[in-house]
N, C-alpha and C positions, 0 to 999 in steps of 0.2 A: 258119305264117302265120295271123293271124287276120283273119277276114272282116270288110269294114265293112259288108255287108250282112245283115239279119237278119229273117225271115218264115217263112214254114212254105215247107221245100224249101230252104232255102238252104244248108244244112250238107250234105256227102256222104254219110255215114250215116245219115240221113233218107230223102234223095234214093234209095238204099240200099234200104231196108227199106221206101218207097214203089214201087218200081222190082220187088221182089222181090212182093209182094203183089197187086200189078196179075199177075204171071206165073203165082202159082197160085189155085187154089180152093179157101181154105181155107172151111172152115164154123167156127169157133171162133177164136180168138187172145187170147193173152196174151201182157200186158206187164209186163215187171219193173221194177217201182223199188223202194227199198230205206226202208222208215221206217213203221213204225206197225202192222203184221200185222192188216189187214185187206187186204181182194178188194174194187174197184168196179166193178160191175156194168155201170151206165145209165150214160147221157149224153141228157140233157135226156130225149124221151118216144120216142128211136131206139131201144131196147130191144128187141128181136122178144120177144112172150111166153114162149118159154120157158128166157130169160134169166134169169130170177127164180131157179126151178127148179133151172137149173146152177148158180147160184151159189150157192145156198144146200148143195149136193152138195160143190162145190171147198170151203167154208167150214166143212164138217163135219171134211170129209177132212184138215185141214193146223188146226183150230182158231183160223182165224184169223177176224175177223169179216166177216160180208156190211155191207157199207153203200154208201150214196149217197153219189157224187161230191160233196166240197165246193165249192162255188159258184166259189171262190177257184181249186179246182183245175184247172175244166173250160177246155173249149173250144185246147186245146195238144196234147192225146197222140194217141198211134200210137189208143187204142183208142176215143177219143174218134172220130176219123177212120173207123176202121172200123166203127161203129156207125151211122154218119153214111150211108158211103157204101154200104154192101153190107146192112147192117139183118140181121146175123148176130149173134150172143153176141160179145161182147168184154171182155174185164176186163184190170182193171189190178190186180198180184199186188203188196201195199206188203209186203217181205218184212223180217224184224228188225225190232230198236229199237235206238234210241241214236243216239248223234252218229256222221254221214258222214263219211268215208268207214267205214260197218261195221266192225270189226276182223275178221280174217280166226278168231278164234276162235268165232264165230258160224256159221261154214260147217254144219259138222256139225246144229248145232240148226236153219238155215234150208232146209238140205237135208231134213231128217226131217220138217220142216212141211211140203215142199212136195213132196214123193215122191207121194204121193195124190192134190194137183193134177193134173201131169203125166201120172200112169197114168189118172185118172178123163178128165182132157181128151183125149189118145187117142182111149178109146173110145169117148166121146161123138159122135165127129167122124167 
């Protein structure tokens, strides 16, 4: 069934993963989407300073670049939200390249990128 309503929270899996965050304490998160191999950091000037730092660490670790949110992109994501509301580190990990849906033979090479994310974000936390 699709919904005729549409705003932030309306989808379950949102609802979801907003639900699930309210429950614990994270100090860190990341978000995946899939397109361009870069890590965004900020959301407008919510950044706690040593967001910078981290992400230029995740950025090393997986070679993917640190950059700033495009204008176009902000103001919609899980990490956008949690930067907003908790004022912790959040990124959003754009993992691959190419036309969506990814081909599943990129696993191996977006896995290998991002194996140093996930161990480094760990221990940070």
């Amino acid at each position: 069934m699709i919904s005729s309503v549409s705003g932030p929270l309306t989808e379950p899996e949102s609802l979801a993963l907003y639900n699930f965050t309210l429950r614990h304490n994270f100090k860190l998160i990341l978000a995946y989407h899939t397109q361009g191999k870069e890590i965004y950091w900020q959301f407008q000037n919510y950044a706690p300073p040593e967001a910078l730092s981290i992400g230029r660490k995740l950025a090393n670790s997986s070679g993917y670049r640190l950059a700033n949110v495009p204008y176009n992109s902000s103001f919609a994501g899980y990490k956008d939200w949690f930067l907003q509301e908790y004022r912790k580190p959040g990124y959003t990990i754009e993992a691959g390249l190419g036309e969506n849906p990814l081909p599943v033979s990129q696993f191996d090479e977006i896995y290998a990128d991002n194996l140093g994310i996930l161990v480094l974000s760990s221990i940070l936390t």
